[in-house]
C-alpha atoms as one frame of an Amber mdcrd trajectory, in Angstrom:
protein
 -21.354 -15.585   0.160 -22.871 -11.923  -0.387 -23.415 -11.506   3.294 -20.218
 -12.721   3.980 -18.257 -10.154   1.482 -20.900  -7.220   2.895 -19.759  -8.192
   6.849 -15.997  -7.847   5.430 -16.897  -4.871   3.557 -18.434  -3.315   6.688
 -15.897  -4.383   8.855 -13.229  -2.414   6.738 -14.929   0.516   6.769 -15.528
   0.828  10.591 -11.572  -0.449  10.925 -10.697   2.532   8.354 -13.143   4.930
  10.247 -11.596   4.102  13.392  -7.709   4.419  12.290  -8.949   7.513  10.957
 -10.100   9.538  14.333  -7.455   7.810  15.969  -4.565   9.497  13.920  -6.847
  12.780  14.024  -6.577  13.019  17.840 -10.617  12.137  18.744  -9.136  10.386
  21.749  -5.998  11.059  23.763  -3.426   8.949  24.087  -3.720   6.475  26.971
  -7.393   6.912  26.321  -9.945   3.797  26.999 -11.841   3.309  23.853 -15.320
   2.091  25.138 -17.023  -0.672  23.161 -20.473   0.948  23.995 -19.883   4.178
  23.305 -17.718   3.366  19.932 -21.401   1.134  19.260 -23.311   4.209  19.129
 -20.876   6.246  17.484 -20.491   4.298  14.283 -23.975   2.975  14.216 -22.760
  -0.663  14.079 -22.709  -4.036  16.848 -20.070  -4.691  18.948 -19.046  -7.625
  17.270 -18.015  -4.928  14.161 -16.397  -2.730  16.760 -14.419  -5.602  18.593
 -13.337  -6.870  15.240 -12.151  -3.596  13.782 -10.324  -2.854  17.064  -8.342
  -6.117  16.909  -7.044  -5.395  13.851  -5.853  -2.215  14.633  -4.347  -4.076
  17.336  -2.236  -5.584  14.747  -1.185  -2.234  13.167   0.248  -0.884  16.343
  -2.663   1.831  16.526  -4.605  -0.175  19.550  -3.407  -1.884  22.568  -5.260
  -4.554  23.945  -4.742  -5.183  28.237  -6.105  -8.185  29.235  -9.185  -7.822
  31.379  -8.953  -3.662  30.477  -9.797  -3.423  27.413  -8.827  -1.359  24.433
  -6.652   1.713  23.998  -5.086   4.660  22.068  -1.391   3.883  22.552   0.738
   6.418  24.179   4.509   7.543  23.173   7.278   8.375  25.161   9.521  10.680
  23.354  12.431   7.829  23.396  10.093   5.874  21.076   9.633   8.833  18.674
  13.361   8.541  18.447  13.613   5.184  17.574  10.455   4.798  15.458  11.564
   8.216  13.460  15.165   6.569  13.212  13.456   3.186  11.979  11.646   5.001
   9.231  14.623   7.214   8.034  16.393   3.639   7.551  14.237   1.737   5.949
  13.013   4.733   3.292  16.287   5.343   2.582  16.826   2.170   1.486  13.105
   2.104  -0.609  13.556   5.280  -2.191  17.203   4.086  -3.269  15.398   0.619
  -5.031  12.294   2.643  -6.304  14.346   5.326  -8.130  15.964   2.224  -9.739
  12.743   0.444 -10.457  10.418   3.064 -10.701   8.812   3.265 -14.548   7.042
   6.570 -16.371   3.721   5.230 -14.557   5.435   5.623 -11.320   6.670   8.751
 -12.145   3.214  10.203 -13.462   1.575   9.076 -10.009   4.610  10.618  -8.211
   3.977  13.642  -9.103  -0.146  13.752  -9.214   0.309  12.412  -5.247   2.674
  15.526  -4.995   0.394  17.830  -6.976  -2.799  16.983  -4.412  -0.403  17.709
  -1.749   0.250  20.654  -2.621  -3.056  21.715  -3.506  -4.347  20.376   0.318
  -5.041  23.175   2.828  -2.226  22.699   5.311  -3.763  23.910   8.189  -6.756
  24.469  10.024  -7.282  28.441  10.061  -9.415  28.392  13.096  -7.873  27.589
  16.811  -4.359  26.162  16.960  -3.914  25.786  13.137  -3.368  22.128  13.482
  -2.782  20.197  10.110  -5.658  19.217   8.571  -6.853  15.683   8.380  -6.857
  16.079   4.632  -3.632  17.655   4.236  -1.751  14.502   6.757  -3.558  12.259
   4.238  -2.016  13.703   1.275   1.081  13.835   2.978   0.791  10.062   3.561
  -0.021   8.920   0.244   3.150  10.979  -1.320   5.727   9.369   1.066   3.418
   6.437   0.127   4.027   6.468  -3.592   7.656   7.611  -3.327   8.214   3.841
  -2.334   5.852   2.166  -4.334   8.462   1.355  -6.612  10.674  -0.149  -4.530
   9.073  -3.621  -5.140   9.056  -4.946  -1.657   5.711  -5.316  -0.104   7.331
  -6.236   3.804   9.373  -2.748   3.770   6.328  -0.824   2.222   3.812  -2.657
   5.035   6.620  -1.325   7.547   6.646   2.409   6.480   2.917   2.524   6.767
   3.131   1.499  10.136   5.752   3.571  11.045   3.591   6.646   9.058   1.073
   5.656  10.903   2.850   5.551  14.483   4.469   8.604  13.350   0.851  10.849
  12.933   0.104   9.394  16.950   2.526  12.697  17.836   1.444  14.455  14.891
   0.174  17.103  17.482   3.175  17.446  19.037   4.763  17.897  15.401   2.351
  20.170  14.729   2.903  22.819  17.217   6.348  22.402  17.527   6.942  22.849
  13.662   5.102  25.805  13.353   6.942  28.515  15.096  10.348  26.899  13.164
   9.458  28.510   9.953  10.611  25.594   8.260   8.984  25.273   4.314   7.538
  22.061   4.277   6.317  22.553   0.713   9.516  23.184  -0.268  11.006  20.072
   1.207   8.566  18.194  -0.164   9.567  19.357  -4.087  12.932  18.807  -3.425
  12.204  15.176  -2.518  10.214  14.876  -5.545  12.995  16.327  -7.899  15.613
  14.121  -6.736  13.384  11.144  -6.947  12.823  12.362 -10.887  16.425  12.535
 -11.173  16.684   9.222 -10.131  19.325  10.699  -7.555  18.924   8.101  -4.785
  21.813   9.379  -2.879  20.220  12.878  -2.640  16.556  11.668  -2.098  17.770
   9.771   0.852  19.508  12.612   2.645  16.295  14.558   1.817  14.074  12.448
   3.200  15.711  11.928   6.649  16.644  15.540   6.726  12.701  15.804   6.404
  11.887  13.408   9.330  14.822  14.496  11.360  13.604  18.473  10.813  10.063
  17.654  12.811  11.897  15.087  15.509  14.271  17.864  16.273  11.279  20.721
  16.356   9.410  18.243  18.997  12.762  17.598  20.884  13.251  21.789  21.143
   9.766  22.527  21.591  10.234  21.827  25.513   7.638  18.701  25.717   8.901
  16.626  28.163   7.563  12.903  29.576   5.555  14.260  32.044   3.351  16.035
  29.498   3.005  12.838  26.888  -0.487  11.986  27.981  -1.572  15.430  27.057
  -0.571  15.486  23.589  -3.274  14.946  21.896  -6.240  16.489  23.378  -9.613
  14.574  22.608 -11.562  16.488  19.977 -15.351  17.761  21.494
């Protein structure tokens, strides 16, 4: 039984590992993820690696092509429309239920999530000044906990797909957003007032004003389909 829970244990921690430098751009998209090489790099067997790459498989962060292999997904920027579109619907409706649900424990979390977010560096002050891997986890777990409340474990599985999905253009976002002088932080507090207000009307149109802001930065930022392989350059 013990070695059974430690495989699982070490299973989940390669699969978290992986979904990690995945959404931090270590490969490109369209990029072959090698069982050997991923072997070395984690320290582990390829029966780990194979297993933590399936299930990614099933979170949309891995495709599998028969007789190819494994790979970091690509995006076309039609599917950042509809996945951004997806995830304004569906945490519209979740914010609406969890500002009805939501109880002075939610609250408290709400606004610890927002205060680590806030204290996060947002960007990286060397290079490019790409947002930090800390700061887009942060970032996660608010939008995370803003739905928490909601109650319904199939619509908060979806938004942490889509989250995730959403953090595969991340580099686009992250460029594009940056010369828009947009304040993020500021966005971000307003969110978190309205959901203390329990104003589900105006934390709705906040939070797809939010997702909406970045989609419409990307669309601007001149990035066309022929450049969508290149988004997210593969760290050294």
């Amino acid at each position: 039984m013990s070695k059974s829970i430690e495989s699982e244990t070490l299973s989940t921690q390669i699969r978290d590992s992986l979904r990690d430098d995945i959404l931090s751009g270590r490969w490109a998209p369209g990029d072959k993820l090698q069982l050997v090489a991923l072997t070395k790099h984690y320290q582990t067997s390829s029966t780990v690696i194979r297993e933590a790459l399936t299930r990614l498989v099933g979170d949309r962060l891995v495709i599998l092509k028969p007789n190819r292999g494994f790979f970091v997904p690509t995006l076309s920027l039609a599917e950042i429309k509809d996945i951004n579109e997806l995830r304004c619907v569906s945490e519209e409706f979740g914010i609406g239920l969890a500002v009805q649900r939501g109880d002075l424990a939610w609250e408290s979390e709400l606004i610890a999530a927002h205060h680590t977010l806030e204290r996060t560096l947002y960007r990286n002050d060397e290079g490019a000044g790409e947002l930090t891997d800390a700061w887009n986890r942060a970032h996660q777990a608010f939008h995370a906990k803003l739905l928490e409340a909601c109650g319904v474990p199939v619509l908060i599985d979806l938004a942490s797909t889509l989250s995730d999905l959403s953090q595969l253009y991340g580099r686009w976002a992250g460029h594009a957003t940056r010369v828009t002088g947009r304040d993020v932080a500021q966005e971000h507090r307003e969110i978190l007032a309205a959901a203390l207000d329990r104003n589900a009307e105006l934390a709705s149109r906040l939070i797809r004003n939010h997702y909406e802001t970045t989609l419409n930065a990307i669309l601007k930022s001149g990035i066309d389909e022929a450049t969508e392989h290149g988004i997210a350059p593969a760290k050294a």
